[in-house]
LOKE-621894 format. One line per 3 residues: number of its first residue (from 1); for each residue x, y, z of C-alpha. Coordinates in steps of 0.02 Angstrom, whole numbers, plus 50000, padded with zeros to 5 digits. Last residue first. Layout:
NUM) X Y Z; ...;
end
This chain:
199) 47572 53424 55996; 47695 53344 56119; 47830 53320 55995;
196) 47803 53487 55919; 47846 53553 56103; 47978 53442 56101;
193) 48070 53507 55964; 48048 53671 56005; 48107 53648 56161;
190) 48276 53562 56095; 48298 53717 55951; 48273 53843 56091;
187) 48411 53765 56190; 48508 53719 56041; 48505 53911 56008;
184) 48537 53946 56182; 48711 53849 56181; 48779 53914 56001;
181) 48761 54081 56061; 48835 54049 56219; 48987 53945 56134;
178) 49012 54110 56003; 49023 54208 56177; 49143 54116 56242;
175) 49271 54094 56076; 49254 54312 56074; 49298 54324 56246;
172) 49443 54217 56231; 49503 54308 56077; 49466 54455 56180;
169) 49576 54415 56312; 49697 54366 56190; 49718 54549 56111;
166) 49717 54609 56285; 49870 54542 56348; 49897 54420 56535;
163) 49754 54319 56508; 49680 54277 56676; 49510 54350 56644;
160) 49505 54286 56467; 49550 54090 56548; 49397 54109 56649;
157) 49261 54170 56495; 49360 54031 56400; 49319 53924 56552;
154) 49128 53983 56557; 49103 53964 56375; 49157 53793 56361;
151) 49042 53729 56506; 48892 53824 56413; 48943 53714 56258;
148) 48973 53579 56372; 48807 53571 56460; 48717 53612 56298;
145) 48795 53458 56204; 48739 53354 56351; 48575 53426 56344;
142) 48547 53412 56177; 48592 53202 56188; 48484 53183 56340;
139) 48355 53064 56250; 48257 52972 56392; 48218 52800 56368;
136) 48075 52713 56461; 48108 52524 56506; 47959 52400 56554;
133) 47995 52234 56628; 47924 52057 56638; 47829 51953 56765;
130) 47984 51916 56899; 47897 51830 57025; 47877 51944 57185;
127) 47732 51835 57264; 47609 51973 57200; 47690 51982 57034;
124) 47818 52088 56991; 47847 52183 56836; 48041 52261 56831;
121) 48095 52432 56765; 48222 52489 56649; 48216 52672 56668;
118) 48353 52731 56532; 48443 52886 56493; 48498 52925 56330;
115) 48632 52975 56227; 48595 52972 56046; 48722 52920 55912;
112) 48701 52915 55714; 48792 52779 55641; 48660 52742 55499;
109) 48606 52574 55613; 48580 52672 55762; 48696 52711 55884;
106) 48626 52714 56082; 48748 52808 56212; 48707 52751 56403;
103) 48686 52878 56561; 48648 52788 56703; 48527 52873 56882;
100) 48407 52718 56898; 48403 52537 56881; 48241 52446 56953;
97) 48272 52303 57046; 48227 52119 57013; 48433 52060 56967;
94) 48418 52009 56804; 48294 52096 56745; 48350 52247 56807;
91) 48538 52210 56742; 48487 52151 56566; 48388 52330 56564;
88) 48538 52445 56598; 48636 52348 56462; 48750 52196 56492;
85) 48659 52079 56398; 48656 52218 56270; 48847 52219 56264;
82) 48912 52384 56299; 49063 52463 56189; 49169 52595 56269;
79) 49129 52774 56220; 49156 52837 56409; 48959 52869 56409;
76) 48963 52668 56375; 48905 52604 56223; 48769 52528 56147;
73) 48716 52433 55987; 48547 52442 55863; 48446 52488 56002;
70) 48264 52406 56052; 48337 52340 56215; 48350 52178 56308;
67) 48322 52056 56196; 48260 52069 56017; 48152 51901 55943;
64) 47987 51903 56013; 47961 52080 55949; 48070 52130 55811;
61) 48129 52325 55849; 48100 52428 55729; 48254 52536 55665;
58) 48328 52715 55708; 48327 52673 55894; 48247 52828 55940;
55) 48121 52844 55802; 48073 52683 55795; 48052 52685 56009;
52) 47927 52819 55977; 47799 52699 55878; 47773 52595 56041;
49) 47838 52438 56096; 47777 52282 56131; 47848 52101 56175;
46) 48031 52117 56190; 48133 51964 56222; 48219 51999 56422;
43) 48185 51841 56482; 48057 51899 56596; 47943 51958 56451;
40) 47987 52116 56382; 47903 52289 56382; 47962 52446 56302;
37) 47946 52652 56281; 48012 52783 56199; 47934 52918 56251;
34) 47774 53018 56190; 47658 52938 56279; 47490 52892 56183;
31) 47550 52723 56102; 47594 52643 56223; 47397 52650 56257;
28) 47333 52621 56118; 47467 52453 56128; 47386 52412 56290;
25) 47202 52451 56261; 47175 52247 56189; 47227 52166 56368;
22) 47354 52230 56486; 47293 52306 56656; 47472 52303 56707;
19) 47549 52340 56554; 47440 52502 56550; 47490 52531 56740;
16) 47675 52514 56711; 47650 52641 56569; 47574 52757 56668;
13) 47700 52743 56784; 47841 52774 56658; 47754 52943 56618;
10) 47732 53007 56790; 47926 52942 56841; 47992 53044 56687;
7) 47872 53214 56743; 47735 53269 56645; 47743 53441 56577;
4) 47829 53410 56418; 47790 53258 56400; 47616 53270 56378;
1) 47476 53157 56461;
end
């Protein structure tokens, strides 16, 4: 299945339904999607994970010792710093119920920082024990930067149009249109990138 034209909830449950049949195909099978993805046990300690989480994370994570994610350390999209037994995943495990709709920022150990969107997901058994969990995490960092680039460009484009001399108006005009050009050329540089991921 490729990620660029599968959906996140497509992917994620064909993960859930790899861990669920388990046995030798699992890690093949991990292995195939193209997102970050890991399972715990219902503790929290992570018990596989595929190659795409190295990338993400920027290390590799140490199964049956790591809890609750595969990052390095966390913060909060308001740059306030998010112990991992606080994370997005801590709080599905801990409370059976799927967490949907965050935003988290992941730094890896050279200080590089990705923000990402998580899927933390719980296992249930039949009787609704808690079996383990499965997370999926989504790197939004490009288009954050897009949104505000093109979010840049529109007030400059605003503050122009109320400018009360031309020689600022096109000063403004000038800043907006060097924010558009920077905003489609991470947009082609993002597809690009995950069209080669997907290949």
């Amino acid at each position: 299945m490729s990620s660029t034209t599968a959906t996140a909830d497509e992917i994620l449950n064909t993960a859930i339904e790899a861990v669920e049949r388990g046995g030798d195909d699992l890690y093949s099978a991990l292995e195939a999607l193209q997102a970050p993805i890991y399972v715990t046990d219902p503790q929290g300690v992570i018990t596989h994970f595929n190659r795409a989480c190295i990338g993400f994370a920027g290390r590799t994570p140490a199964v049956g010792k790591d809890r609750w994610c595969v990052t390095w350390k966390l913060y909060t999209d308001d740059g306030d710093f998010l112990p991992h037994d606080e994370c997005p995943m801590a709080i599905a495990i801990l409370k059976k119920t799927p967490v949907r709709g965050v935003t988290a920022v992941a730094e890896r150990p050279d200080g590089t920082r990705v923000n990402f969107k998580p899927f933390p997901t719980p296992l249930l058994g039949r009787d609704g024990e808690l079996l383990g969990a499965i997370n999926m995490l989504i790197d939004v960092t490009d288009a954050r930067q897009i949104d505000d680039l093109w979010f840049q460009s529109k007030r400059c484009r605003r503050l122009a149009t109320a400018a009360g001399d031309q020689r600022t108006a096109d000063t403004l005009n000038l800043m907006a249109a060097e924010y558009e050009a920077k905003a489609k050329e991470l947009e082609l540089a993002s597809q690009s990138r995950r069209l080669g991921a997907a290949s």
